[in-house]
MARBA-726211 format. One record per residue: x, y, z of N, C-alpha, C in turn. Coordinates in steps of 0.05 Angstrom, whole numbers, plus 5000, padded with zeros to 4 digits. Example, Ala and Ser with C-alpha at 12.3 -4.5 7.8 and 13.67 -1.06 7.14 Angstrom:
<sites>
526448865156524649105156526449345156 525749555142527349795143525850015157 
</sites>
This chain:
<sites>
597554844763599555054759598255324765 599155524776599355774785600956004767 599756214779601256444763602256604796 605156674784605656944806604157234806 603457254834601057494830602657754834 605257764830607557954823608057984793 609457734789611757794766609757594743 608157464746605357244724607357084720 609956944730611256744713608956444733 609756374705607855964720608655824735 608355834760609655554786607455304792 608155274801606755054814604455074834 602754994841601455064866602454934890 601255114915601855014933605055224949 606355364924608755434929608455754947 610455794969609956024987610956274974 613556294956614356394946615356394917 614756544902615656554872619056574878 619956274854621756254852623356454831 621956594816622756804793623057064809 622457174824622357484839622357404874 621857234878621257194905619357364926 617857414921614457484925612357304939 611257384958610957114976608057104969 606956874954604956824944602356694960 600256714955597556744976596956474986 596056395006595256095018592855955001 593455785008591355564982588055685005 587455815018585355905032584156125027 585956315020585656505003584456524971 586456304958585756224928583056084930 581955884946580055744944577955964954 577956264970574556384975576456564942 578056644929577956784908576956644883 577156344882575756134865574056184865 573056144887569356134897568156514884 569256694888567956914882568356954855 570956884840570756864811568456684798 567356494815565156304806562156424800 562056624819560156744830558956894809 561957114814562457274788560657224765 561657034748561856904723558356894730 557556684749554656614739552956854742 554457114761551957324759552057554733 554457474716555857574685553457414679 552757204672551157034650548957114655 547357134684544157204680544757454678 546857754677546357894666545657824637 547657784627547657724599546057634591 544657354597541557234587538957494597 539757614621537557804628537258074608 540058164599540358324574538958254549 539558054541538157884519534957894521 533857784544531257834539530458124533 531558294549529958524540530058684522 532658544498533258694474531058454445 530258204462528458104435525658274454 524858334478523058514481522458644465 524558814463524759124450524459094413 525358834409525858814387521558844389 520358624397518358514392516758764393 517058914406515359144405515559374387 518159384388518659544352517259464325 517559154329516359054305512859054305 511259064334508959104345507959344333 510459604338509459864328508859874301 511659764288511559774255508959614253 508359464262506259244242503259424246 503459534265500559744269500860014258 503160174244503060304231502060244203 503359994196503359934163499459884159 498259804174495659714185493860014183 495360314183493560474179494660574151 
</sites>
């Protein structure tokens, strides 16, 4: 199932035109390279996100590096 990329009501795939507004909706060739870049998307979101992560327990580890060599004088 599909959404209209006009009006968002739910059709079917495969369909040329939304039966709710009649809006002529994109070829399954289109949807499959916009699949493919939403895929893309997503996995270059996650190694941001795991790549973010590392450098905030970095930051963490080094803060706690500083503190532990202050308490030390």
């Amino acid at each position: 199932m599909g959404f209209c990329i006009s009006c968002g009501q739910q059709h079917q795939d495969g369909i040329r035109f939304c039966r709710f507004c009649g809006n002529q909706q994109p070829g399954e060739q289109l949807l499959a390279r916009l699949r493919q870049e939403a895929e893309q998307i997503h996995y270059l979101r996650l190694q941001a996100q795991a790549l973010a992560q590392q450098q905030q327990q970095q930051q963490q580890q080094y803060s706690q590096n500083q503190y532990n060599q202050q308490q030390r004088w």
